[in-house]
Every structure is written in structure tokens, then in C-alpha cells.
N, C-alpha and C positions, 0 to 999 in steps of 0.2 A: 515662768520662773522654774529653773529647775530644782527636782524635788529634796536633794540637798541643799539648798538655797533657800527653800521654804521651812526646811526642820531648822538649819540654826537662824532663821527669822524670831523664831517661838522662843530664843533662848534668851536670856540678861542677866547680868550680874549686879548684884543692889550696893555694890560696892563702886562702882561706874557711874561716876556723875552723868555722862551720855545716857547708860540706861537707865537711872533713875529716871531723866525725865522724859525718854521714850514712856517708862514705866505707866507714869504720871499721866500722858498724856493719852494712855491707853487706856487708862482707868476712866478718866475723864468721859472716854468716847461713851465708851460700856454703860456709863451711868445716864449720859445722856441718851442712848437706846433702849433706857431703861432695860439694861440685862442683867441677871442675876450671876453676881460672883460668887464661885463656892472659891475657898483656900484649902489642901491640905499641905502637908510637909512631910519629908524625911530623907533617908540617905538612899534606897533604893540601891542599893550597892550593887547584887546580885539581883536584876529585874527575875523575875518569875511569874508563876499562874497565880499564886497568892497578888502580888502587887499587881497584877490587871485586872484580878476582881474586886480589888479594892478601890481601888481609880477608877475602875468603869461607872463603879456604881456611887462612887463621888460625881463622876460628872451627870449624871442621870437626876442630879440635884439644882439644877441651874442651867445656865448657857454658857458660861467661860470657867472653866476649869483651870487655875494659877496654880500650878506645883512651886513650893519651897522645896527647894534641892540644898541640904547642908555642902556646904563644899568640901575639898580635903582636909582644908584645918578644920574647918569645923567637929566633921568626923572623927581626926585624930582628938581631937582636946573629948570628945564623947565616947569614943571607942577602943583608944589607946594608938598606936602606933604603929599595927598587924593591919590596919584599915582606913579606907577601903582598901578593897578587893580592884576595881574599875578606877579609873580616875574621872573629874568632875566631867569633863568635858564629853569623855566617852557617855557616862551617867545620864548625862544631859541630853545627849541627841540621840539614846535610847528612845526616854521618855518624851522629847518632842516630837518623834516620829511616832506617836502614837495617835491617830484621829481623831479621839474625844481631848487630847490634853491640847488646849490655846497656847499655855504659856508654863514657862519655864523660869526660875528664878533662883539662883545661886548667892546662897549669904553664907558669911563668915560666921556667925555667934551660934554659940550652943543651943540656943532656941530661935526660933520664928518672932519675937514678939514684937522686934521694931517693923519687921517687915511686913505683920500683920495690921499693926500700926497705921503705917505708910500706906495699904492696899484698902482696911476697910471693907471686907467680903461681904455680902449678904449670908454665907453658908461657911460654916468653919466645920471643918471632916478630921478627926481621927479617925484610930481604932477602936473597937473597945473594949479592949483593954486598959484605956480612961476613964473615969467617971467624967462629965460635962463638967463639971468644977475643977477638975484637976487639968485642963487644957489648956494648955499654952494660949492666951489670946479670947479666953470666952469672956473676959470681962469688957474688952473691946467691941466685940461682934455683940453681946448682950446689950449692951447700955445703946448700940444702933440699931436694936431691934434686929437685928440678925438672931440667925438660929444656930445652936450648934448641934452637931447628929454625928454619931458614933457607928460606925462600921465593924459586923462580927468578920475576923480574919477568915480565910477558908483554911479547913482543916489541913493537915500537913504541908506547909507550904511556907517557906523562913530560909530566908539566910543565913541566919547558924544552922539549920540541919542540913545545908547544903555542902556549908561550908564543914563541916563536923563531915560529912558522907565522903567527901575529897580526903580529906586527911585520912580518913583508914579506909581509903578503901587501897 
């Protein structure tokens, strides 16, 4: 397979009846290999060294790493209209091309919570800059006995200071 063949393999979109039940039947496997899903999400707009050490050490927590990628609308209806920066697809085969990330998933709605719904993680990853109660989805991975664990950002390292450094410079 070649290795772009293989990054957009890692990609779906949960709006795609096809890839829901790729989704689905992926999930399935996982489970019956008994491997640990971790989830996290976000827009990942501008990839950086802040976002690989947050991911890295999200996958460092299980064996399948499932990224929730908001898509464009998504973003627009949460970030206004100036955003993204990248578009989903670009976004997308960033982050699949990454070695620890399995999988890739693209949803419309302002939060993850049907699609956390739908997946069922053993690990549910923010930042924290959350509290555990305040996360999208902990009452889902809770009540499964999943865990949820919070990740300190790395210091200077954001898309708005990126994106704030381009404008005046």
C-alpha cells in the first residue's frame, strides 16, 4: 500500500453512513482484541509541537488512538468564521500521518458527545485545562468504567499565539 493510501485509510467521516459502519466494525475488532481505546478531540488547526505532545502522550495511554477532528462547520459554528486556518481534509491527513494516531474522525457538531457515544473509549483525553467533570463525554466513559485523564499543555505552544505572531509580524 502506498503511504498515502495508508494516511487516508486512518481517515472517516461520522457523517458517512459507509463510515460509520467501517467505524463500527472497527470498534468491534478492537474490542474483541481486547485493546484499549483512548478518544481525544479538537480542531488542531494549526498542527504544532504543543499538539504532538499532547497526542503522543494520549496515545501512550492504550493501543488505538481515535482523534475527533471537528470539521469546518464545526469549527466555524465554535470559532466564528476567520476559521480554520487549514481545511478538514488537509487537517486530517496531517494528523493521520502521524504513527501513534490509528484513527481519524471527522464530525459536524460543536462537541464529540454522539460520537463519543457511538466509539465508547476505554480512555477519554483532554487537556487540562478541564476539570474531569467538565468533559465532554466523561459521564459515558465513567458509567463504562473507563477512565478519563487530563493532559498539562506544553508551555508556549497554541494556535492563537501562532496565529496572533503571523498577523504582526
Amino acid at each position: 500500500m502506498k503511504k498515502n493510501d495508508f494516511i487516508q485509510s486512518k481517515i472517516f467521516n461520522f457523517n458517512n453512513s459507509d463510515d460509520r459502519t467501517k467505524i463500527t466494525h472497527l470498534i468491534s475488532f478492537l474490542r474483541f482484541k481486547e485493546q484499549k481505546i483512548i478518544f481525544t478531540n479538537g480542531c488542531f488547526d494549526i498542527m504544532h509541537l504543543g499538539h504532538i505532545d499532547y497526542l503522543s502522550k494520549a496515545a501512550d495511554l492504550g493501543n488505538h488512538l481515535i482523534i475527533g477532528l471537528n470539521s469546518d462547520t464545526s469549527i466555524k459554528k465554535i470559532k466564528g468564521n476567520n476559521r480554520p486556518i487549514l481545511p478538514e481534509q488537509t487537517r486530517a491527513a496531517i494528523i493521520a500521518s502521524l504513527f501513534f494516531v490509528q484513527t481519524v474522525i471527522l464530525f459536524d457538531n460543536e462537541t464529540p458527545f454522539e460520537l463519543i457515544n457511538f466509539i465508547q473509549p476505554n480512555v477519554l483525553v483532554k487537556g487540562s485545562d478541564y476539570k474531569p467533570d467538565e468533559i465532554v463525554g466523561n459521564d459515558i466513559v465513567s458509567k463504562n468504567g473507563g477512565e478519563i485523564v487530563t493532559i498539562d499543555f506544553l508551555d508556549g505552544h497554541s494556535t492563537t499565539s501562532i496565529i496572533h505572531k503571523i498577523k504582526t509580524s
